[in-house]
VOZABA-63782 format. One record per residue: residue number from 1; x, y, z of N, C-alpha, C in turn. Coordinates in pm, 1 decimal, padded with zeros to 6 digits. Layout:
BEGIN
PT   pos        n_X        n_Y        n_Z       ca_X       ca_Y       ca_Z        c_X        c_Y        c_Z
PT   NUM          X          Y          Z          X          Y          Z          X          Y          Z
...
***
This chain:
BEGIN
PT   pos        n_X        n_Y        n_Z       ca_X       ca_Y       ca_Z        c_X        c_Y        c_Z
PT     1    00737.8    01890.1    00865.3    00618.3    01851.5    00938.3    00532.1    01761.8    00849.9
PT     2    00484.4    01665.6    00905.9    00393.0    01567.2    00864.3    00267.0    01663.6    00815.1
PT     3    00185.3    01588.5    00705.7    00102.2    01669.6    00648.2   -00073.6    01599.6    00748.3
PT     4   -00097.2    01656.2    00759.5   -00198.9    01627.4    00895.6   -00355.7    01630.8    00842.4
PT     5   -00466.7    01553.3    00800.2   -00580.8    01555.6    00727.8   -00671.1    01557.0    00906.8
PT     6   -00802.7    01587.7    00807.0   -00904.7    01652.6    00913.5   -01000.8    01457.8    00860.0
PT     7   -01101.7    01498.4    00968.7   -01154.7    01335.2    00985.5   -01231.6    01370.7    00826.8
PT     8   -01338.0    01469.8    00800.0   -01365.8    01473.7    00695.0   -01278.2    01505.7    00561.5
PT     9   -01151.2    01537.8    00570.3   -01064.7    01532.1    00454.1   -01058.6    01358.6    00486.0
PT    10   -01006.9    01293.4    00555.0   -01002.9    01118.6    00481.0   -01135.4    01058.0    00470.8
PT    11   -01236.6    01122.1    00539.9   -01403.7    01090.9    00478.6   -01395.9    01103.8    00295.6
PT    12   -01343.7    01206.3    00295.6   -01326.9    01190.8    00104.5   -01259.8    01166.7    00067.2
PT    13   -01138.4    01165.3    00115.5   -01022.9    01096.1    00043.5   -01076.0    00924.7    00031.4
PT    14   -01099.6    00865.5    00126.0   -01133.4    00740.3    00084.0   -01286.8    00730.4    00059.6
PT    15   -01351.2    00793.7    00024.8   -01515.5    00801.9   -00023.7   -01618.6    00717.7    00099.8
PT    16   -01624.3    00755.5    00224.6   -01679.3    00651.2    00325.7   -01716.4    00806.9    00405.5
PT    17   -01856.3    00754.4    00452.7   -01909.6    00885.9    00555.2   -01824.7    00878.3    00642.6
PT    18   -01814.7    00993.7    00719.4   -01745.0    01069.1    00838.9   -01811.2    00957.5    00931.8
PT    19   -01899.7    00918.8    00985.4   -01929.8    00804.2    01083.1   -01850.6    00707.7    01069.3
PT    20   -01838.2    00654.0    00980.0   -01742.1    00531.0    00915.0   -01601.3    00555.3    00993.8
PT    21   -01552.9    00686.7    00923.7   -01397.5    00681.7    00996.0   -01377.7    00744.0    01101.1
PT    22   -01512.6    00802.9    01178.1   -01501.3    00832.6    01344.7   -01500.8    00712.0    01386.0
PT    23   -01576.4    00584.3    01345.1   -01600.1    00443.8    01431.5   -01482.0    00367.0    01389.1
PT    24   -01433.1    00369.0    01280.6   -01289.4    00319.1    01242.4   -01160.9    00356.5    01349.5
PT    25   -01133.8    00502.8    01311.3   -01041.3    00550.4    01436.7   -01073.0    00527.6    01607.1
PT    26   -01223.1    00561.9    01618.9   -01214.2    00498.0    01773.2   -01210.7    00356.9    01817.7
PT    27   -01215.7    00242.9    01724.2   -01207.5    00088.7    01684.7   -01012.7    00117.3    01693.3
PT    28   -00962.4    00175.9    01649.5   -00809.5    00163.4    01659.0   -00803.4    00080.4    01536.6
PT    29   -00905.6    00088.3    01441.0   -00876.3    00017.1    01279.6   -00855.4    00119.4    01175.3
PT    30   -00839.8    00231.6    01231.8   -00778.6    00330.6    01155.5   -00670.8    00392.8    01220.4
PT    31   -00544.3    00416.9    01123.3   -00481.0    00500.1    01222.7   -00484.7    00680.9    01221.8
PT    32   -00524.4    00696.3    01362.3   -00584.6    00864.2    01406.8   -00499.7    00877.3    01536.6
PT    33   -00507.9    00998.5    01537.2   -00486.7    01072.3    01654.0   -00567.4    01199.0    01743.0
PT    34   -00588.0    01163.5    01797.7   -00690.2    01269.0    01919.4   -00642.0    01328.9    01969.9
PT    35   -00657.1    01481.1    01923.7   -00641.6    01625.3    01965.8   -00750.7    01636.3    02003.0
PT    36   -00704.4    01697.0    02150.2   -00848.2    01735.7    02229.7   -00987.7    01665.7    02208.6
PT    37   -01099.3    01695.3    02105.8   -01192.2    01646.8    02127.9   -01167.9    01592.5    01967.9
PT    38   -01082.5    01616.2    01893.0   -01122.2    01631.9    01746.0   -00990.9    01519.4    01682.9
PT    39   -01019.5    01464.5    01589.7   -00943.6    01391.7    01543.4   -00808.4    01413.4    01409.8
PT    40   -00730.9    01389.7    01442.4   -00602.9    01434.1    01327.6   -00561.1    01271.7    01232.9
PT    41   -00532.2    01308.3    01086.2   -00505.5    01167.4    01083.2   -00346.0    01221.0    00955.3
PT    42   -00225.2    01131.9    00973.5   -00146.7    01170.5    00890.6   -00120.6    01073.6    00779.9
PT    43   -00183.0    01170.9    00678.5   -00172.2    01106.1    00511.4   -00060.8    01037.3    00514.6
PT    44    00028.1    01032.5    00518.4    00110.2    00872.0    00493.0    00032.6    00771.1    00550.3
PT    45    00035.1    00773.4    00674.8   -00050.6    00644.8    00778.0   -00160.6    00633.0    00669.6
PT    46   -00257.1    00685.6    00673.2   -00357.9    00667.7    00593.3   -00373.7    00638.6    00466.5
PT    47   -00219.0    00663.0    00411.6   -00201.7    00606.4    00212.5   -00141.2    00484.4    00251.0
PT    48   -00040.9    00446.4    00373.8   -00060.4    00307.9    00403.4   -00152.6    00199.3    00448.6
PT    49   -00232.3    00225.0    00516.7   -00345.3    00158.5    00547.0   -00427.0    00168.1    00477.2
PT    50   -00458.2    00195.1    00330.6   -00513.6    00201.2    00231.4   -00425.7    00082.9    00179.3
PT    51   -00298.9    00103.6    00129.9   -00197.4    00019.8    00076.5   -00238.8   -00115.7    00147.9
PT    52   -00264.5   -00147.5    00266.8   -00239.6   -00296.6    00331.0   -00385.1   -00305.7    00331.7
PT    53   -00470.9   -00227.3    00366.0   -00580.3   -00309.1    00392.3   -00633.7   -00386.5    00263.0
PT    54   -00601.6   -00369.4    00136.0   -00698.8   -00407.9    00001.6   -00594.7   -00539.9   -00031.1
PT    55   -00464.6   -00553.0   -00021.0   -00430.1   -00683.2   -00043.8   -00475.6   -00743.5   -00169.5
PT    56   -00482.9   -00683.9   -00217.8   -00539.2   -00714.9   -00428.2   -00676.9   -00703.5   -00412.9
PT    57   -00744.2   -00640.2   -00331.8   -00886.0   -00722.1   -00305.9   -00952.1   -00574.4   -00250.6
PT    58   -01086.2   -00552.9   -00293.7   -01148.7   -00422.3   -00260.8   -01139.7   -00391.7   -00077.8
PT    59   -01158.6   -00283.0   -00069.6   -01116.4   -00254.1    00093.5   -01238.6   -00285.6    00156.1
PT    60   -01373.2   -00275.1    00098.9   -01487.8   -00303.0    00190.5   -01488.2   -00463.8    00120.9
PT    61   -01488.8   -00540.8    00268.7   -01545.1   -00675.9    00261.0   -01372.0   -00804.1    00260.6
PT    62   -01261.3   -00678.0    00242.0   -01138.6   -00749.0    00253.3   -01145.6   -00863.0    00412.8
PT    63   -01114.8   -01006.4    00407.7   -01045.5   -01055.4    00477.4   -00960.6   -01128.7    00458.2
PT    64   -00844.7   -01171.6    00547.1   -00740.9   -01294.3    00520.1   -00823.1   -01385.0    00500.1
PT    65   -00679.4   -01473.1    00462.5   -00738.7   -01644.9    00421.8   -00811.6   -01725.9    00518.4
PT    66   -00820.7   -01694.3    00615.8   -00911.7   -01796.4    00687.0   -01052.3   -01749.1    00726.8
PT    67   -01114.4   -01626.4    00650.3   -01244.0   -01575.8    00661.4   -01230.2   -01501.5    00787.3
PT    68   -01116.6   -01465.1    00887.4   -01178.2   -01398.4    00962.5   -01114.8   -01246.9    00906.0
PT    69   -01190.2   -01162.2    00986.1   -01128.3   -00997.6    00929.7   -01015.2   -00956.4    00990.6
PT    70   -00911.4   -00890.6    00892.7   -00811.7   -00836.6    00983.6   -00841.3   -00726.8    00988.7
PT    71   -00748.2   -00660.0    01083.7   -00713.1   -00500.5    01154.3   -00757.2   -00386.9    01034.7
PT    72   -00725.8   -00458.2    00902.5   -00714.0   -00325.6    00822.6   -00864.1   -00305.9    00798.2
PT    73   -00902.6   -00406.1    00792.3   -01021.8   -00433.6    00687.4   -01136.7   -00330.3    00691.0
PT    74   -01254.7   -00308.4    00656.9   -01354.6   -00206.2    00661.7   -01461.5   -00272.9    00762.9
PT    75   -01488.3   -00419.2    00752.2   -01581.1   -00467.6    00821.3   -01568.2   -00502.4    00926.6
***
């Protein structure tokens, strides 16, 4: 079984308030899953999208080369 984090376990795992990655996951710029009312997120997905969103480059304020933001990004 996949190892399954709570919205506030990846609130600290990646150091960003719980608002941050409730508006992230319901944006579909995080990847989550919605159980009932409450959100599930699985640590791989989430050590990958860590992995892609920083692209050599800090995760808040990351965009591609043409200035606009991608999917991963924080902003």
């Amino acid at each position: 079984m996949k190892d399954l984090l709570t919205l506030s376990e990846v609130s600290t795992f990646l150091k960003v308030p719980k608002s941050t990655i409730y508006k992230l996951a319901r944006e579909r710029r995080l990847p989550g899953h919605k159980v009932g009312k409450h959100w599930r997120f699985v640590r791989e997905e989430i050590e990958a999208w860590v992995q892609n969103a920083g692209g050599g480059e800090a995760l808040v304020g990351a965009a591609s080369g043409n200035g606009s933001h991608d999917r991963y990004s924080l902003n």
